[in-house]
Structures are given as C-alpha cells and as structure tokens.
C-alpha positions as CSV (number, residue, x, y, z in Angstrom):
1,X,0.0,0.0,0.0
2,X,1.1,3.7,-1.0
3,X,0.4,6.7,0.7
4,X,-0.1,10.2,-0.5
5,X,-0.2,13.2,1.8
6,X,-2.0,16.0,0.0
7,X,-1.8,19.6,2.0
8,X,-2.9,23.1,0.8
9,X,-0.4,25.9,2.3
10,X,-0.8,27.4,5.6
11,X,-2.5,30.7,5.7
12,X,-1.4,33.4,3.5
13,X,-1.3,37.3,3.3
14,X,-3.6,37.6,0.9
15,X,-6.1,34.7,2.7
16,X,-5.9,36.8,5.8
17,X,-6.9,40.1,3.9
18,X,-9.9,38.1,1.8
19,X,-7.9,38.6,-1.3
20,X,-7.6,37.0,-4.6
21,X,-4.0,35.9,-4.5
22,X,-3.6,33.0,-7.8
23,X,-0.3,33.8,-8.8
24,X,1.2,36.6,-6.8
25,X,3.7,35.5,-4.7
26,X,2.9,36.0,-1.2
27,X,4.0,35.1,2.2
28,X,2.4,32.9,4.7
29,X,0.8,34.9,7.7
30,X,1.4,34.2,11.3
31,X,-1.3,31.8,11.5
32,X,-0.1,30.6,8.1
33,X,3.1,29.6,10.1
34,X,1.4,28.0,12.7
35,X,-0.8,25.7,10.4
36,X,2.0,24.6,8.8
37,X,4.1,23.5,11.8
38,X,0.8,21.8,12.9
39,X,0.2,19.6,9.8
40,X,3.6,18.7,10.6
41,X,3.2,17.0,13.9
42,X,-0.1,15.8,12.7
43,X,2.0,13.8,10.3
44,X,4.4,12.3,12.7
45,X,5.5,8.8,12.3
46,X,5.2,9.4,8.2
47,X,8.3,8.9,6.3
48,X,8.4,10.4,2.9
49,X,9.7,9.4,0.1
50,X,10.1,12.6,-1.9
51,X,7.8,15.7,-1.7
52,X,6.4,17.8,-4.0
53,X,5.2,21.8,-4.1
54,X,4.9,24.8,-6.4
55,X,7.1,27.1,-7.4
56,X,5.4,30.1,-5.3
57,X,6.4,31.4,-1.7
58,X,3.7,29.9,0.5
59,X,3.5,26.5,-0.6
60,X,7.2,26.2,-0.7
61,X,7.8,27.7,2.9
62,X,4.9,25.3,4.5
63,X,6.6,22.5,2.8
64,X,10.1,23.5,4.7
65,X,7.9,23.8,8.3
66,X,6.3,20.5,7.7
67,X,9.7,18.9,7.3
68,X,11.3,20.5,9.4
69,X,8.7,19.3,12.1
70,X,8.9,15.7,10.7
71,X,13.2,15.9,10.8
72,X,13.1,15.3,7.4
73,X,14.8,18.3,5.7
74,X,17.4,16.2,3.4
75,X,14.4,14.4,1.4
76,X,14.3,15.2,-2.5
77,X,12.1,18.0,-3.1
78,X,10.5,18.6,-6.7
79,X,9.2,22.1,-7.0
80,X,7.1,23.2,-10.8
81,X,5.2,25.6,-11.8
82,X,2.2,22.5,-13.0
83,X,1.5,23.1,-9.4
84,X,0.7,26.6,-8.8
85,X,-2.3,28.4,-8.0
86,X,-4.7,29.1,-10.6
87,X,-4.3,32.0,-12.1
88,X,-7.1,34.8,-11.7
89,X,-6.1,37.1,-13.9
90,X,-7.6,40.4,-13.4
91,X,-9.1,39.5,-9.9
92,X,-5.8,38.8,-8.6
93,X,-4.9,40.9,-5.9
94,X,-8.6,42.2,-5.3
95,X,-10.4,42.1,-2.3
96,X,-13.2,39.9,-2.3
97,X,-16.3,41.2,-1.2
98,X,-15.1,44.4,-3.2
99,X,-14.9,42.2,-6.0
100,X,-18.6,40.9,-5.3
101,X,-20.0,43.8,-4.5
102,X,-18.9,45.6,-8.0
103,X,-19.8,42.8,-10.1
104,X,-22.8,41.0,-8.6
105,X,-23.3,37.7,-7.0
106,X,-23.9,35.8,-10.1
107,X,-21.4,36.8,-11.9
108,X,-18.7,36.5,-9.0
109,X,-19.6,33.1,-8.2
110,X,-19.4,32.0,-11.5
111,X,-15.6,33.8,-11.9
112,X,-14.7,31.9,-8.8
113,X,-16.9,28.7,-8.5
114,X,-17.2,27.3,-12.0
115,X,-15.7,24.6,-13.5
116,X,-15.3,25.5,-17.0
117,X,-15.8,30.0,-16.8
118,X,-12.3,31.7,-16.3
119,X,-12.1,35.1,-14.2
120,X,-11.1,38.0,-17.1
121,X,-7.1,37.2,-18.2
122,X,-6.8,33.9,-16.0
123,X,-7.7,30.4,-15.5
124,X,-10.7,28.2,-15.3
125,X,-10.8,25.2,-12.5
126,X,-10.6,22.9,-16.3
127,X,-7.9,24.9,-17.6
128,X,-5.8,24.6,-13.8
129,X,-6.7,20.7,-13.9
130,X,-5.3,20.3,-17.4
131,X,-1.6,21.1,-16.2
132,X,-2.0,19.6,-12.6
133,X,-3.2,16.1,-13.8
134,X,-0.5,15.3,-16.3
135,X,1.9,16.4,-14.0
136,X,0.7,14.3,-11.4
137,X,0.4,11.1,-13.9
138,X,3.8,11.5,-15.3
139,X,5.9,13.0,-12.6
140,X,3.9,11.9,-9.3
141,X,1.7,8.5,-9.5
142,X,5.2,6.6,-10.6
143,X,6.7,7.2,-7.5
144,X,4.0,5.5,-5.9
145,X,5.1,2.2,-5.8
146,X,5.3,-0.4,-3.0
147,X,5.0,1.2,0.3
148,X,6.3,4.5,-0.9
149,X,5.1,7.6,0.9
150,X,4.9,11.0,-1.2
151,X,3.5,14.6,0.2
152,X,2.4,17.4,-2.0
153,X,2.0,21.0,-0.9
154,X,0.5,23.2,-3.3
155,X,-3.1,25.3,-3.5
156,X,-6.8,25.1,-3.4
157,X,-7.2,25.4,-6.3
158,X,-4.6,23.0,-7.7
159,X,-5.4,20.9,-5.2
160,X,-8.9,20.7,-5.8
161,X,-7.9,19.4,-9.6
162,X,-6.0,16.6,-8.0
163,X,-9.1,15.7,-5.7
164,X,-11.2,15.4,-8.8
165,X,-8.6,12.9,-10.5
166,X,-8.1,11.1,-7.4
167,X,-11.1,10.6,-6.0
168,X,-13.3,10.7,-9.8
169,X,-15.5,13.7,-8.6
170,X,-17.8,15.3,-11.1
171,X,-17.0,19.4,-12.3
172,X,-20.3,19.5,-10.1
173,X,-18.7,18.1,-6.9
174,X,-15.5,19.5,-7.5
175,X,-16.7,23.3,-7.2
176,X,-18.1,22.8,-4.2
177,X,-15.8,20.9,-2.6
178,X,-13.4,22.9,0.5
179,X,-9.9,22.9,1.0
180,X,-8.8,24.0,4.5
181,X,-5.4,25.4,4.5
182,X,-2.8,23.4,6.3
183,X,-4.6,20.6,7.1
184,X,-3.4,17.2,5.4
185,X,-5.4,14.4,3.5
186,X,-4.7,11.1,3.2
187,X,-4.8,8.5,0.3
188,X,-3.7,5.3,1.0
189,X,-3.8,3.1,-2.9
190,X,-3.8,-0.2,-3.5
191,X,-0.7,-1.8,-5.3
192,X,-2.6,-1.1,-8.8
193,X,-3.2,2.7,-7.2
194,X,-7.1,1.8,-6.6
195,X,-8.2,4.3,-4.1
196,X,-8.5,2.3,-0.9
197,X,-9.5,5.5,1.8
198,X,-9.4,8.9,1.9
199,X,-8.4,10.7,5.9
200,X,-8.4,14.1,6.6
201,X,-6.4,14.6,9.9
C-alpha cells in the first residue's frame, strides 16, 4: 500500500486580507506559520519518500515547516510551476467582497466557482486541472510504488484538480468541494493505485 499526503499551504497574506492571491507570490501569515508546523506534527511517524510543491512562496515555505517538524529536511524536493495556484487574472490581488459587490453575486460566483468559466485574463478550474493532472500522472503517481510515501503542498485550487482525479469527482462536486489550508489528506492506494481510503487529519 502507498500513501499520498496531500496539504494546501498554511494561511497566506492575501487569505488573511480576503484577497484574490492565484499567482502573486505572497507570504504565509502568522497563523499561516502555525498551520503549517501543525500539519507537521499531525504527520508524525510518516516517512516520505520525496515531496512535492509549487514554485510560489507559501506553498514552498509550508513545505520547509512541515519537514522540518517531521526531521526530514534532506528528502528530494520537486518544485514546478504545474502546481501553482490558478491564475485569476484580473481579480488577482482584489479584495473579495469588493470584487462581489462591484460585479454581482452571479457573476462572482461563477468567476470563482465554476468549472469550466475563467475570471477576465486567467484560468478556469478545467484549464488549472489540465496542467495539474498530467503532471501528477507522469511526474507523481510513478513514485508511488510499493510502500512509498509521497507529500504534495500546493493550492486550493490545484489541489482541488487533483481531488477530482483522485477521487473521480464530477466538475459539479469538484466546485463545491473545501480545501482548508494546512490541514493534510490522506490517500492510502492499493498496489494497482485503486483508491482504498481517503483521511483528513
């Protein structure tokens, strides 16, 4: 049986400020820092194979905390862009009940809640899945062989791409599905990577 540790990024700036953040590079906030060192020791006792993150700030930096609470600072780190936030284009940076207020409730849901609808200038959920799954196929799912154990940091919404793969959601279930930051999820696979449980801890 392999194991795959998935965890979003601790609190960021831009989450504490109820901010669009996507692809600006910002730093974890206080409580950001704290979440991370707590999935950490929530994942005692779990030796990792190799780990996996994006190339922005937060992601990376709860990556580093979560080792560093396990002891396990030497393991082979992958970092790539295939794993980044999705990209809000326009929105990025924008507060969010700003955002809804100037544009309506329909609309604003749809920018940041539909499957297949990308914000002005960014991504859609379909066009952030179509880089995170074939990244996860080709550079990820090998390494999960015999008892292996592999730990990804990355986004919501990245994340949330990977949950839909993993776990054969529908675009329906997939928007409406909630990511808490810094709080791991647990797939344990069968030796022909059949989904055997999902645990949230």
């Amino acid at each position: 049986m392999s194991i795959l540790v998935i965890v979003r990024h601790g609190q960021s700036v831009y989450n504490l400020e109820n901010r669009f953040t996507g692809t600006i590079d910002v730093a974890l906030s206080e409580k950001g820092i704290e979440e991370a060192r707590q999935a950490g020791r929530k994942l005692q006792g779990y030796l990792f194979a190799q780990a996996f993150t994006s190339v922005l700030e937060r992601a990376k930096h709860t990556l580093e905390l979560i080792l560093e609470e396990l002891g396990e600072t030497g393991i082979e780190i992958h970092t790539d862009k295939a794993l980044n936030e999705r990209n809000y284009g326009d929105l990025q940076g924008l507060n969010k009940d700003e955002t809804r207020l100037k544009y309506g409730d329909d609309l604003f849901n749809t920018w940041r809640r539909s499957f297949t609808v990308a914000p002005p200038n960014g991504e859609s959920l379909q066009n952030t899945a179509s880089r995170v799954i074939p990244f996860y196929l080709s550079q990820i799912q090998p390494e999960l062989t015999g008892d292996n154990k592999i730990l990804i940091v990355a986004h919501g919404n990245s994340l949330r791409a990977l949950i839909m793969y993993l776990e054969n959601l529908s675009p329906e279930e997939i928007v409406v599905t909630e990511i808490a930051t810094g709080v791991p999820r647990i797939y344990a696979l069968d030796d022909n990577l059949k989904l055997l449980s999902v645990t949230n801890l």
